[in-house]
C-alpha positions as CSV (number, residue, x, y, z in Angstrom):
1,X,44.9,48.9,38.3
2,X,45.5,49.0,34.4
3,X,42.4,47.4,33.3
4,X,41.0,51.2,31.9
5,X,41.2,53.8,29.0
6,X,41.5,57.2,28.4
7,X,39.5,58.2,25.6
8,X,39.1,62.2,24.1
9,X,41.0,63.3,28.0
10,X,37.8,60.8,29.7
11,X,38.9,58.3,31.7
12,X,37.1,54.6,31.4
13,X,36.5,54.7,35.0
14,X,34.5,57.7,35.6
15,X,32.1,55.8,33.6
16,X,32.4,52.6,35.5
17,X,34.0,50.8,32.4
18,X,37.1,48.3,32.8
19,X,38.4,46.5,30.4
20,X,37.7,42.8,31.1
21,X,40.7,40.8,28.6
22,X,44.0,41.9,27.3
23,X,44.2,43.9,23.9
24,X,46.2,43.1,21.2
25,X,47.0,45.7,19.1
26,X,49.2,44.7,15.9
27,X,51.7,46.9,14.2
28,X,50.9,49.2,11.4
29,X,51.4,48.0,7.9
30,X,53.2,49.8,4.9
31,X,50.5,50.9,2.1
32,X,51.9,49.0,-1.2
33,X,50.9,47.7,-4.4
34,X,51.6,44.3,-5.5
35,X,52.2,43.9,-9.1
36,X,52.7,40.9,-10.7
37,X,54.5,40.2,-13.7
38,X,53.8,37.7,-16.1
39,X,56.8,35.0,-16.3
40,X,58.8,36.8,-13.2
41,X,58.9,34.9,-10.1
42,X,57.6,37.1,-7.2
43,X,55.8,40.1,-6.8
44,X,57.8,44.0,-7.6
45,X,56.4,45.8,-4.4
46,X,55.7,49.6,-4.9
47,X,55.5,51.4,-1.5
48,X,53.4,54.3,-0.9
49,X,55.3,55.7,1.4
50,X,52.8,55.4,4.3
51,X,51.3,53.3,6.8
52,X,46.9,51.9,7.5
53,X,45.3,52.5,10.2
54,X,45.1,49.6,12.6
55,X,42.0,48.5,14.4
56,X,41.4,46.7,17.0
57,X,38.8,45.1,19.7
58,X,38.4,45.9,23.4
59,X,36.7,43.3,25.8
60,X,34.9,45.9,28.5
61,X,32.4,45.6,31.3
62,X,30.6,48.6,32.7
63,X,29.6,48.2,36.5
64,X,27.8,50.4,39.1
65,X,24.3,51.5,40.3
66,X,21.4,51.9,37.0
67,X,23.9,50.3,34.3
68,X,21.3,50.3,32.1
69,X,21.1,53.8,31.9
70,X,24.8,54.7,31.6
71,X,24.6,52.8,28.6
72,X,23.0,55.3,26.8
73,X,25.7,58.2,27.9
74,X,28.5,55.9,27.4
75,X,27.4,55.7,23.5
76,X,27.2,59.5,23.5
77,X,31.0,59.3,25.4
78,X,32.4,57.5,22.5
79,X,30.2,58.0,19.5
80,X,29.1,61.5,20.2
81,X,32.0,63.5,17.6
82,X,33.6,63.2,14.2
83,X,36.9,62.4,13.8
84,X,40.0,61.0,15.8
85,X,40.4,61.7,19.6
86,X,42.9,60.7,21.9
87,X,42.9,56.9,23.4
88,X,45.8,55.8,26.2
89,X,46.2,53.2,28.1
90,X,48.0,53.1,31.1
91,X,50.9,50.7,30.1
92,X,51.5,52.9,27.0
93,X,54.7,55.9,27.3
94,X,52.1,58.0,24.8
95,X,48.2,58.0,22.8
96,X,47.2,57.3,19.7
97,X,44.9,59.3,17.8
98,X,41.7,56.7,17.6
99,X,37.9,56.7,16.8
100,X,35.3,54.2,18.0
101,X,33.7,52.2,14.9
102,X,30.8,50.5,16.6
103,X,28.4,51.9,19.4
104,X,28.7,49.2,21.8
105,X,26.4,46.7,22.4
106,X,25.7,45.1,25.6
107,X,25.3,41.8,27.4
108,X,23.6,41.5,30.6
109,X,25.5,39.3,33.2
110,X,23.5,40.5,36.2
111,X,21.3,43.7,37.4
112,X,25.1,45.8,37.8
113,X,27.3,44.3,35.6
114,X,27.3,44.4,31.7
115,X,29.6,43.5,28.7
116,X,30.2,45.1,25.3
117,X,33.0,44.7,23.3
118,X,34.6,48.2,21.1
119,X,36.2,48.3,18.4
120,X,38.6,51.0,17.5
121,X,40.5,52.5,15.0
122,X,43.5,53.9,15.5
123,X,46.5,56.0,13.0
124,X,49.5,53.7,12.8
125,X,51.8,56.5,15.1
126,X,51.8,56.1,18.7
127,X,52.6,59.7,19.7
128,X,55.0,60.3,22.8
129,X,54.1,62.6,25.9
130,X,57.6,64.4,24.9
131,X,56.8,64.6,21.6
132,X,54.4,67.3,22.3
133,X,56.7,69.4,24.5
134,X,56.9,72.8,23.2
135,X,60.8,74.1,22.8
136,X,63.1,76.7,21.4
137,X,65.2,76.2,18.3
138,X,67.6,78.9,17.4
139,X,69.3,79.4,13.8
140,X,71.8,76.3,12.7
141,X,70.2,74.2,15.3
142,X,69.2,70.8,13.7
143,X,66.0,68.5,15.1
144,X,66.2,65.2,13.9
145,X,64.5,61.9,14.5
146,X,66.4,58.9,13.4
147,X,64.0,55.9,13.6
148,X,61.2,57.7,11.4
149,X,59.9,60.4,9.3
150,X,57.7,62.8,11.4
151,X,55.6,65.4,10.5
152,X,55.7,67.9,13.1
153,X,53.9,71.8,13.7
154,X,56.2,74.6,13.5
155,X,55.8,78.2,15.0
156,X,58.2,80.4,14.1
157,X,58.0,83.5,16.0
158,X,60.8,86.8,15.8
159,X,60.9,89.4,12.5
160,X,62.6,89.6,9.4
161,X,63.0,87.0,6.9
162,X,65.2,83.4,6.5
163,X,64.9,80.3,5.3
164,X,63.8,77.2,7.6
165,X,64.8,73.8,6.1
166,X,62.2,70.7,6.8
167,X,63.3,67.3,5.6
168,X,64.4,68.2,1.4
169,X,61.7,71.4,1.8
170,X,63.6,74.8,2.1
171,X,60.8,77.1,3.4
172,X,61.5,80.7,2.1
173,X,60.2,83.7,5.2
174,X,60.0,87.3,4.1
175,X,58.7,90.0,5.9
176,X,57.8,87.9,9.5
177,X,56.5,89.8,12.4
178,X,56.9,89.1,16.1
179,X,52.8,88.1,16.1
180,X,50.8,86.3,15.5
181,X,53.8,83.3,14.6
182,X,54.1,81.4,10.7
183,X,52.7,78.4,11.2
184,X,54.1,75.2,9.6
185,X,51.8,72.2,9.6
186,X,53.3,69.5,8.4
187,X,50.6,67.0,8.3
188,X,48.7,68.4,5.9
189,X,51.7,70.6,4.0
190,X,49.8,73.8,4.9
């Protein structure tokens, strides 16, 4: 059975939700300006060098015993925190990092069934399972991902100082002790 979610490590199921229709979740789009210039055919395109978020809508059902009042826990499930959390589904090699933008709303269809549609939010990466594999790089080794720019975290553990290179940034390390590790967050360039 695929017909579920995994949302912030909770699975759909434990709260007797299934999704009742197929999703269809469209790619992520570059950020660019359009600027149009007076007696130029077309458009000059400046990209921003990143990508929206993409949102979607989920068709669900929630069945069981008192479905009224899961309703209630179910909207503290999914609206309860700030910020992205996790969402898989089962036919996906990975998660995306997703928030919920509407509490849903429900539709009776009998005393144990009821139906609410969700819409999420998502951050146009699909991360992979393997992606968040911890492993060793030793000096001159290089780490490269040829289909796109990633941003990853970075512990460097040992002593002494080097240089680490990260896409055109040469990071200079002086004086490094064996703990607690440098941390390089890519993300967010701290």
């Amino acid at each position: 059975n695929t017909q579920y979610f995994t949302y912030d490590g909770v699975d759909s199921r434990t709260h007797g939700i299934y999704l009742s229709s197929a999703i269809k979740i469209g790619g992520a789009q570059p950020n660019m300006d359009q600027i149009s210039v007076p007696g130029r055919s077309g458009d000059l395109l400046r990209y921003e060098g990143s990508f929206s978020n993409v949102g979607f809508s989920a068709e669900c059902f929630v069945t069981g015993d008192n479905v009224q009042d899961k309703v209630a826990a179910i909207s503290q499930w999914l609206m309860g925190t700030d910020g992205y959390r996790t969402l898989r589904f089962p036919w996906e090699d990975g998660f995306r990092m997703a928030y919920v933008a509407n509490a849903p709303g429900v539709e009776c269809l009998s005393n144990s069934i009821r139906a609410f549609a969700m819409e999420f939010g998502c951050m146009p990466q699909v991360y992979t399972d393997a992606g968040q594999e911890t492993f060793e790089i030793t000096s001159g080794t290089v780490l490269q991902n040829a289909w796109m720019e990633t941003r990853p975290i970075i512990r460097v553990y040992g002593s002494g100082s080097g240089f680490l290179n990260v896409g055109s940034t040469i990071v200079s390390i002086k004086g490094l002790t064996p703990t607690p590790p440098l941390i390089l967050d890519c993300e967010t360039q701290n």
